[in-house]
C-alpha positions in Angstrom: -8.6 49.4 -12.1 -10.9 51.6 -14.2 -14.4 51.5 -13.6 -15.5 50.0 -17.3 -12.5 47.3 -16.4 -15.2 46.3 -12.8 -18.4 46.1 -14.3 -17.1 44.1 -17.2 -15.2 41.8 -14.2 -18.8 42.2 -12.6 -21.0 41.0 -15.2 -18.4 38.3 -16.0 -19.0 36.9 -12.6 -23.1 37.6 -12.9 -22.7 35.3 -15.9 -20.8 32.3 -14.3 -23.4 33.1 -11.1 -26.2 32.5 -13.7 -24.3 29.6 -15.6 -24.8 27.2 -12.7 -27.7 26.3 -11.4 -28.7 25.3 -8.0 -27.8 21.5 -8.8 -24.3 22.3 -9.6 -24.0 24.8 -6.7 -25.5 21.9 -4.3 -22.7 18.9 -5.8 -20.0 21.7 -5.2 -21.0 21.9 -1.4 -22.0 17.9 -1.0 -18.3 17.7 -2.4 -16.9 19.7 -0.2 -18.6 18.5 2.8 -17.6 14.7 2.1 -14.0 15.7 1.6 -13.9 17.5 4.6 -15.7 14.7 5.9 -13.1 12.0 4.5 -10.2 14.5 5.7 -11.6 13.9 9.1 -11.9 10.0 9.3 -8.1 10.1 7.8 -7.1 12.5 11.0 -8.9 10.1 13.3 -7.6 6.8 11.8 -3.9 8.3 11.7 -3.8 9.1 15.3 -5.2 5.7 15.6 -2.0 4.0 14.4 0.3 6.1 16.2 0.4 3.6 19.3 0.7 0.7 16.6 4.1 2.6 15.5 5.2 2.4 19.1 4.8 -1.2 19.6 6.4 -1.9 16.5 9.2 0.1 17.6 9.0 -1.6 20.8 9.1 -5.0 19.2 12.0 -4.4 16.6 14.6 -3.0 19.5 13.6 -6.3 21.3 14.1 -8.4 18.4 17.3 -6.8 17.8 18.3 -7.1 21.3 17.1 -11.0 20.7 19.6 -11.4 18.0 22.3 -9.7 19.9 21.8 -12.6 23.2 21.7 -14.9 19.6 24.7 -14.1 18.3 26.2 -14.3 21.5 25.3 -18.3 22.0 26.2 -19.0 18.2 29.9 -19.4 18.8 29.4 -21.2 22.6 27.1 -23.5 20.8 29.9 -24.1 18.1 32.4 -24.9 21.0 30.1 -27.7 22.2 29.7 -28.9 18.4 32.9 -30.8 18.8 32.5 -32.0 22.0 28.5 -33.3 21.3 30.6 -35.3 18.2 33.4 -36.8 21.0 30.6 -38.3 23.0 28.7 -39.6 19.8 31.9 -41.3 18.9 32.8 -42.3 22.6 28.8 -43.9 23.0 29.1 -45.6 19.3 32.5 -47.6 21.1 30.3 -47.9 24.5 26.9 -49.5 22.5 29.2 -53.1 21.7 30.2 -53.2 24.8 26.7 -52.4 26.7 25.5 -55.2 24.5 28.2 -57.8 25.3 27.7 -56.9 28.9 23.7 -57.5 28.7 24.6 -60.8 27.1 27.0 -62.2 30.0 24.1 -61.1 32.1 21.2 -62.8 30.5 23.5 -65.9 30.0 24.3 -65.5 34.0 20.3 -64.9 34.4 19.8 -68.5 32.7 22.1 -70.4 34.8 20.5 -69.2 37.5 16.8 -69.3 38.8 17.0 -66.5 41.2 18.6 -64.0 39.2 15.0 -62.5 38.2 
């Protein structure tokens, strides 16, 4: 780089130097700063959350375990289906005659004083 080719470079800078004044040169730094400053707080709150990732891990491998024991009842559950419909059907038969038998009893309960 030829000397002519610096002092032009150098005055070009003097001029942007000179261009901005102190207010411009002050906003630059208070940008910076808060930036650096927002930078931080994102640092902080992201180590923050790293034991919230862990829990949530933590929680989805025993919600998957969960559905595993789940899965594992569903088809014992649809064995006793039929059976839970075979005593429906045998207590619907039973019901007339729990009711006939009650009736004998109240008519034997009226015949006789004591029975109470």
């Amino acid at each position: 780089m030829s000397n002519s080719q610096y002092l032009i470079l150098n005055d070009g800078f003097k001029n942007i130097k000179n261009s901005l004044n102190k207010n411009h040169i002050l906003m630059i730094y208070c940008n910076t700063f808060f930036s650096f400053s927002i930078f931080i707080i994102l640092i902080v709150i992201a180590s923050q959350l790293s034991p919230v990732v862990n829990d949530a891990g933590i929680l989805i491998n025993d919600a998957s375990e969960n559905l595993k024991d789940f899965s594992i009842l569903i088809p014992r559950i649809n064995n006793l289906i039929p059976e839970a419909q075979n005593t429906t059907r045998i207590l619907g038969h039973l019901i007339p005659m729990i009711k006939n038998g009650m009736h004998q009893l109240r008519q034997l309960c009226h015949e006789a004083p004591g029975c109470y």
